[in-house]
C-alpha positions in Angstrom: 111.3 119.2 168.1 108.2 121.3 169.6 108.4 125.0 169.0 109.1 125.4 172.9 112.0 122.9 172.7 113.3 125.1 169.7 113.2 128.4 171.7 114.1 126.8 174.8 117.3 125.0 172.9 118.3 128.1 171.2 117.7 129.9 174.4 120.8 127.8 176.3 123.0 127.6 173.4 123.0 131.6 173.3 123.5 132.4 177.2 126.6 130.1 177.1 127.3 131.6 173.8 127.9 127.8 172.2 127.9 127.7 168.8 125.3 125.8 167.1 123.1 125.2 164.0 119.2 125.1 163.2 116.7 124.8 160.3 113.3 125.3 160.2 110.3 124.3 157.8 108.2 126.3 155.6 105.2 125.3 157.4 106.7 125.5 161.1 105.7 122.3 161.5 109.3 120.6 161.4 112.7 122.5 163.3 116.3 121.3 165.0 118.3 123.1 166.8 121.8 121.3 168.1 125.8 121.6 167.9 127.9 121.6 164.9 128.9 118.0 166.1 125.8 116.7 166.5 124.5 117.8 162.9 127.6 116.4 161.7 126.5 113.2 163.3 123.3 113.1 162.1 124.9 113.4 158.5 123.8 117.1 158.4 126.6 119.0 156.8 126.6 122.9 156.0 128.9 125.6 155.1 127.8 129.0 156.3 130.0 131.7 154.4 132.7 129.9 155.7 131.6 128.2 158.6 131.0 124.4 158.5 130.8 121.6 160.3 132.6 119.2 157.1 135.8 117.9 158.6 139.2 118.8 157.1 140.2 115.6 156.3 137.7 115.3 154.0 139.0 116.9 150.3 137.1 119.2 148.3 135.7 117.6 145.3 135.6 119.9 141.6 133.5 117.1 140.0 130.1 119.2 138.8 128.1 118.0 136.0 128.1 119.5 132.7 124.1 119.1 132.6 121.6 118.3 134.0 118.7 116.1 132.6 115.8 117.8 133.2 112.1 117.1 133.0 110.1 120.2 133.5 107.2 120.5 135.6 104.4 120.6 133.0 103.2 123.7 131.0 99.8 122.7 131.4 99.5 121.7 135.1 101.7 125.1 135.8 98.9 127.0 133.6 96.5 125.9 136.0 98.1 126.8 139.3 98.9 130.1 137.8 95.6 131.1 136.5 94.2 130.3 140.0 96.9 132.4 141.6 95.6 135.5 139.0 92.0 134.9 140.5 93.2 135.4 143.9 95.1 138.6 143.0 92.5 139.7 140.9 90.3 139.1 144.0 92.8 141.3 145.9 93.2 138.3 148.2 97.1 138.4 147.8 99.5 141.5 146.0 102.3 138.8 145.4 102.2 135.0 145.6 105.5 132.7 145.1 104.4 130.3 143.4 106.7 127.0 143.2 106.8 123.2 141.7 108.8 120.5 141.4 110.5 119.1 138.0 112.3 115.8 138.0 115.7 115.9 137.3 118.6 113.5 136.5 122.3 114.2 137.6 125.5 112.2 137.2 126.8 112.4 140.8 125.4 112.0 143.9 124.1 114.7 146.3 127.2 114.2 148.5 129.1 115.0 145.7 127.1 118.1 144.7 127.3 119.2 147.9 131.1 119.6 148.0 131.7 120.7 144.4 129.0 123.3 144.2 129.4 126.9 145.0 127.2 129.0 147.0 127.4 131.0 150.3 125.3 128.5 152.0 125.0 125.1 151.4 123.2 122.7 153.4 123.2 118.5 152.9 120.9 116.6 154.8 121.8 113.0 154.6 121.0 111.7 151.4 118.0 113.3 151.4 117.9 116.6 150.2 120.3 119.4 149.3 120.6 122.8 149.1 122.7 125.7 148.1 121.2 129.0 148.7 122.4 132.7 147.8 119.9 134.1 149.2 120.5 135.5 152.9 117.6 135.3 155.1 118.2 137.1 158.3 121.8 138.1 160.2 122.3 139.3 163.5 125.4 141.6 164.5 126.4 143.8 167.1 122.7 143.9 168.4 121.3 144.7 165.2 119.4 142.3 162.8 119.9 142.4 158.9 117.5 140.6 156.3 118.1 140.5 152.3 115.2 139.9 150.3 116.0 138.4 146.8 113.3 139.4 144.1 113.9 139.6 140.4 115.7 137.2 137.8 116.9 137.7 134.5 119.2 135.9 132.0 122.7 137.7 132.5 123.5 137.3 128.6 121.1 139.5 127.7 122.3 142.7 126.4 122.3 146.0 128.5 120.4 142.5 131.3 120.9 144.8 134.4 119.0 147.7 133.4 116.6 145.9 131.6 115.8 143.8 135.1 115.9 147.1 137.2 113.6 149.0 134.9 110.9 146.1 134.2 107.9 147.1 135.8 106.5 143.6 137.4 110.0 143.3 138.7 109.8 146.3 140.5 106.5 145.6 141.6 107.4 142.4 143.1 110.7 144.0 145.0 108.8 146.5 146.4 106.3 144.6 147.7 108.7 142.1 149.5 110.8 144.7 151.0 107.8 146.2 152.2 106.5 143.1 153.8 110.0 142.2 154.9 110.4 145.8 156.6 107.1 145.2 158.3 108.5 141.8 159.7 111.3 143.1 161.2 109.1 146.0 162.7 107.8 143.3 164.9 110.8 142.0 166.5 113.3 145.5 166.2 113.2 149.0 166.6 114.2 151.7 163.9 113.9 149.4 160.8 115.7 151.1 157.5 116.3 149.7 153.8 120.1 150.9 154.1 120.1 149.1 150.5 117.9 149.4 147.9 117.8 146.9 144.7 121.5 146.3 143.9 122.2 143.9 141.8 124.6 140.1 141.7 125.4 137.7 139.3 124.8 134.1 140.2 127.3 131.7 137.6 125.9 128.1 137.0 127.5 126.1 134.8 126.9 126.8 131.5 124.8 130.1 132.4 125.1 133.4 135.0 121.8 135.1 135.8 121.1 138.3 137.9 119.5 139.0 140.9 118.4 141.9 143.0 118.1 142.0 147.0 117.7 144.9 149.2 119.1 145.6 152.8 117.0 145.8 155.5 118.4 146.6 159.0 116.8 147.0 162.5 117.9 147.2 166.2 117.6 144.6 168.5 116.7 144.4 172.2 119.8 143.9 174.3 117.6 140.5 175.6 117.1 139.4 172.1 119.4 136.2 172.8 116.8 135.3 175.1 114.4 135.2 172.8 115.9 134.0 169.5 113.8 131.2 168.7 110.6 133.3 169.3 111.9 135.9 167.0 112.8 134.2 164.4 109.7 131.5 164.0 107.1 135.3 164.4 109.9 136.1 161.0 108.9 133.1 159.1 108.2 131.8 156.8 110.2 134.1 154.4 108.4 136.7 153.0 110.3 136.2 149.5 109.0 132.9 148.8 105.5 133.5 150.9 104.4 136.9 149.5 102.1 139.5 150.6 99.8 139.4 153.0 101.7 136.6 154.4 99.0 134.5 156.1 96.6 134.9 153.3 98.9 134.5 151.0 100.5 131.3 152.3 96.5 129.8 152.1 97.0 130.3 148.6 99.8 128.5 148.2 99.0 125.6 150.3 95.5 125.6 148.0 97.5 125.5 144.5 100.8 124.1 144.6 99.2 121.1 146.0 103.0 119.1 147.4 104.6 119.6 150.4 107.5 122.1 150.2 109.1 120.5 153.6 112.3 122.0 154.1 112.1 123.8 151.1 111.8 127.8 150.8 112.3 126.9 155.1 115.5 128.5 156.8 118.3 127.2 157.9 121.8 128.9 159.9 124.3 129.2 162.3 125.2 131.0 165.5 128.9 131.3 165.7 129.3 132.0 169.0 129.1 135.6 168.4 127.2 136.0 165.6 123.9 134.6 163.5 123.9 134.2 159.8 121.0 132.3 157.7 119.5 131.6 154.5 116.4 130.8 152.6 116.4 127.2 151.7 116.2 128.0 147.9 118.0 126.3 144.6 116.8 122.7 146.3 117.0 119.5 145.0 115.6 116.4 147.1 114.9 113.0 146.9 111.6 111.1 146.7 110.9 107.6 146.5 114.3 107.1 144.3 113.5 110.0 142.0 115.2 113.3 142.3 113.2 116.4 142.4 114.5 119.9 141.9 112.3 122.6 143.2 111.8 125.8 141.8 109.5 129.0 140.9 109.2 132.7 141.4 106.8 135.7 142.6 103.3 136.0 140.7 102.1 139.5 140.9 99.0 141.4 138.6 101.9 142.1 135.8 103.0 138.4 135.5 103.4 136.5 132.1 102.8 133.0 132.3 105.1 131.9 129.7 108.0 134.5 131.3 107.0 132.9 135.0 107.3 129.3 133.3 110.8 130.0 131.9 111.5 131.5 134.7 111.3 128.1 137.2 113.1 126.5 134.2 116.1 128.7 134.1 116.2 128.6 138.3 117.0 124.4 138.0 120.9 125.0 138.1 123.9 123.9 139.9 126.2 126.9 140.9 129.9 126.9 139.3 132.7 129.0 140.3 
């Protein structure tokens, strides 16, 4: 699908106020738009906080592994791609770069499987392809008003007095910042009176043998009453996500392209729902996909002037999970 086919498809499915679903690529390069049946027919399945398009007939499965095998991207080849990414900032070419890779992994059940058992507030199958289950929210829409939640900064919950230790690290803050600046400037472009009506809270994230935090900020703006007309427009001039581009975007995105030398694909894309009323996404994050009969689960995190490489590493590591309960 063409970006006019996307904002033309979006375009009908909003003035007859149909429900339907859509994803988008990091690069912009690959989009659908189409109705819940239709994904479900092209093996698509999704859960939305709650909304989905998996029949009831079909039972919920519990089954989630205990572990999973993993292979981590290598020290040394990640050494590389971060030391070029310092250049670059050192350069002032970038203030924040997300900087991802893909480990090999090994799992006891199948993505189907892992779709149904894991826990997230959006998940997203793609025949047997690739799978995703996201808690990070990308951009809402309600009541003429359009939300975004930018998700910077990780740390192992375990970790005694782990919350104010992640709020008061200075590269963590750094890195917040800088996305919910970027992200506020984003919105600027599409709505009027943008605001951070949240600033930094913090939520745990329980895998299953771990729980990490997170923080995310609020950011809301008000629409144009014609913004249905122009959904698809708005929401491709929003992407691709600030929080796993960085800042300043198109530079920044250059960079990435440069050193993480794969494709991301659907990966760190977007992908969500309008209800009929209502629009609610997600960043494509905690991803795992399938490649020539090996699995691949991809991961990393922001890269700013403060950044430790060893800290950075661990970091991708302790982001290869499957959320519990």
């Amino acid at each position: 699908m063409t970006e006019k086919q996307f904002e033309e498809q979006t375009a009908r499915f909003l003035k007859d106020k149909e429900p339907f679903f859509f994803m988008v690529s990091f690069d912009k390069r690959k989009m659908l738009a189409c109705t819940f049946e239709e994904a479900y027919s092209e093996k698509i399945l999704f859960n939305i906080n709650g909304v989905t398009n998996v029949p009831e007939s079909i039972p919920p499965q519990n089954e989630i592994p205990e572990n999973i095998e993993v292979a981590p991207f290598p020290f040394e080849s990640y050494l590389s791609g971060f030391e070029r990414v310092m250049k670059h900032l050192k350069k002032g070419n970038s203030f924040l770069v997300n900087l991802t890779f893909p480990s090999k992994i090994q799992t006891t059940i199948d993505l189907s499987s892992i779709f149904h058992s894991a826990r997230a507030s959006y998940k997203l199958l793609h025949r047997d392809d690739f799978i995703c289950f996201s808690p990070e929210s990308f951009i809402k829409i309600k009541d003429g008003n359009i939300y975004s939640y930018p998700m910077k900064g990780t740390i192992d919950a375990s970790l005694e007095n782990a919350a104010d230790i992640l709020l008061n690290d200075p590269k963590e803050t750094q890195e917040h910042n800088t996305i919910v600046d970027l992200i506020r400037n984003d919105m600027a472009m599409v709505a009027k009176e943008v605001t951070v009506t949240r600033f930094r809270y913090v939520e745990k994230i329980r895998s299953v043998n771990s729980e990490i935090l997170q923080t995310s900020s609020e950011i809301r703006g008000k629409l144009p009453e014609t913004w249905q007309n122009n959904f698809g427009q708005l929401l491709l001039t929003l992407l691709p996500a600030g929080s796993v581009s960085g800042a300043p975007k198109k530079k920044t995105v250059e960079i990435i392209n440069a050193v993480e030398n794969y494709s991301r694909g659907f990966y760190t894309g977007v992908f969500g729902i309008f209800d009929g009323k209502n629009v609610d996404s997600a960043v494509a994050i905690r991803f795992i996909e399938k490649e020539n009969g090996e699995v691949w689960y991809k991961s990393g995190g922001g890269i700013t002037h403060n950044s430790n490489v060893k800290e950075e590493y661990v970091e991708l590591i302790k982001k290869i999970y499957i959320p519990a309960v």
